[in-house]
C-alpha positions as a Markdown table, in Angstrom:
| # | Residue | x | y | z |
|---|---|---|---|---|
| 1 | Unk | 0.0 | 0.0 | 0.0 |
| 2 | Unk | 1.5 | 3.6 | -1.0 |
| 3 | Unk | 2.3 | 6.2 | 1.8 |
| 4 | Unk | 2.5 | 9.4 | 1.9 |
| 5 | Unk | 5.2 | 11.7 | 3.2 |
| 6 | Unk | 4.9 | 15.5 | 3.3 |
| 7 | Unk | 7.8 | 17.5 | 4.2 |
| 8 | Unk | 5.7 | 20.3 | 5.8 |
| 9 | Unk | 8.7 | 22.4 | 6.1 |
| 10 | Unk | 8.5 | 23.0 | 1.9 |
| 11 | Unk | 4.6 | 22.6 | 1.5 |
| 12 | Unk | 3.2 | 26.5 | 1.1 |
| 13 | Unk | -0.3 | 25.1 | 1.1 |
| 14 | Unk | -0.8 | 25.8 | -2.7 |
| 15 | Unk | -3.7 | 23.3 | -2.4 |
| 16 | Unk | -2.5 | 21.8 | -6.4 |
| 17 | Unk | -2.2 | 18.2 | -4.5 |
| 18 | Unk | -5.9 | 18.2 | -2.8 |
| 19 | Unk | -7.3 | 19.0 | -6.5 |
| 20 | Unk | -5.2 | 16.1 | -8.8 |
| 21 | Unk | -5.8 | 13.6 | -6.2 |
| 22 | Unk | -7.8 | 11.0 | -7.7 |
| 23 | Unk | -8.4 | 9.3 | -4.4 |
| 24 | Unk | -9.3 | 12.6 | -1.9 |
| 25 | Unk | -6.5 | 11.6 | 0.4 |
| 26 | Unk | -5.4 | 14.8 | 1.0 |
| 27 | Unk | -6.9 | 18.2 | 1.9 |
| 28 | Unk | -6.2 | 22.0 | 2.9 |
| 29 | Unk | -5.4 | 22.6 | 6.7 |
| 30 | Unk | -4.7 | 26.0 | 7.3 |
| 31 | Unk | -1.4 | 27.2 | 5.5 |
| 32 | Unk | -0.7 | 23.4 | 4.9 |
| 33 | Unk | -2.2 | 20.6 | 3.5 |
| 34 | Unk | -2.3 | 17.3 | 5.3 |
| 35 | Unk | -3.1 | 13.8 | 4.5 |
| 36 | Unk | -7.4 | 12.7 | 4.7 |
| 37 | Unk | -6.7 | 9.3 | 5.4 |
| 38 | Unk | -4.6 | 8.6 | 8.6 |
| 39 | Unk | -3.7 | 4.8 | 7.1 |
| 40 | Unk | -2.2 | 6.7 | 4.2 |
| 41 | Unk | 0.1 | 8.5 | 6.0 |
| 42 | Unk | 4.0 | 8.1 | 6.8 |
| 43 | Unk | 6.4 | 9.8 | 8.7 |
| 44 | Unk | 6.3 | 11.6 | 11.7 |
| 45 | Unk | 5.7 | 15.4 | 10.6 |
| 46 | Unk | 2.9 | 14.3 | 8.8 |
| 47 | Unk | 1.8 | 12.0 | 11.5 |
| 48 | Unk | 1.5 | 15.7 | 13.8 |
| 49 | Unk | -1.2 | 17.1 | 11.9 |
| 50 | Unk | -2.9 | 13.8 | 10.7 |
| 51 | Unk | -3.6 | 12.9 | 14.6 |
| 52 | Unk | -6.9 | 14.8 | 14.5 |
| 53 | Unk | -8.3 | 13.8 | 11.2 |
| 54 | Unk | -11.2 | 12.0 | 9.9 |
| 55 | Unk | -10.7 | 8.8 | 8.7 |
| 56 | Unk | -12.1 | 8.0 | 5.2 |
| 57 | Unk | -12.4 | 4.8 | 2.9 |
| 58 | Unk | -10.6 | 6.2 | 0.0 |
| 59 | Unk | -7.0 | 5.4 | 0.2 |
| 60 | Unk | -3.6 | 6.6 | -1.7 |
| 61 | Unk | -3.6 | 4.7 | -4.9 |
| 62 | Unk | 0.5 | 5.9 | -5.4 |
| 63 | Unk | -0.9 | 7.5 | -9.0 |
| 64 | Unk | 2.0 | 10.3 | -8.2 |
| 65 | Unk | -0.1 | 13.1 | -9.4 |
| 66 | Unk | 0.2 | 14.8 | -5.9 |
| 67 | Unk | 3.5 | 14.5 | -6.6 |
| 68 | Unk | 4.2 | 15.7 | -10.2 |
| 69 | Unk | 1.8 | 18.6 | -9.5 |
| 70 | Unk | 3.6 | 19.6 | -6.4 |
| 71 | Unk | 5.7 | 23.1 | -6.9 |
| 72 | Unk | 7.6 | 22.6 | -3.8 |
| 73 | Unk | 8.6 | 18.9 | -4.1 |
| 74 | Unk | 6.8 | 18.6 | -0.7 |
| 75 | Unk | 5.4 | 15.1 | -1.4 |
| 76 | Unk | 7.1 | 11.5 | -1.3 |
| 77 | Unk | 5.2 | 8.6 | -1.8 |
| 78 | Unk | 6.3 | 5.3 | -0.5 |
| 79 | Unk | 5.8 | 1.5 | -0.9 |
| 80 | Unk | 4.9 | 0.1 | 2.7 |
């Protein structure tokens, strides 16, 4: 199952990854955007902001469009 990893310290919260995601795994929160779905999620800083949300069905399908849309190269996605 793909993870996701986002390096919060580069995302400006452009919002480009919420809007390609096929899947709705991610979504704005605040200046940032954090990851929907908890079981998609990896790594500790995006762990911190993930605590609170919602868990949803949907899960990452590791398309990479999150990532190839990106303009800060704030995204990773993993193979768990």
């Amino acid at each position: 199952m793909p993870r996701i990893q986002i390096n919060l310290e580069l995302c400006d919260g452009c919002g480009t990854c919420v809007y390609v995601c096929p899947a709705s795994v991610l979504e704005p929160h605040g200046r940032k955007v954090k990851v929907a779905n908890p079981e998609a999620c990896l790594g500790i800083r995006a762990k911190n902001i993930c605590a609170e949300c919602m868990e949803k069905e949907e899960s990452c399908l590791g398309c990479l469009a999150c990532v190839k849309t990106c303009p800060t190269a704030a995204i990773e996605i993993f193979e768990a």
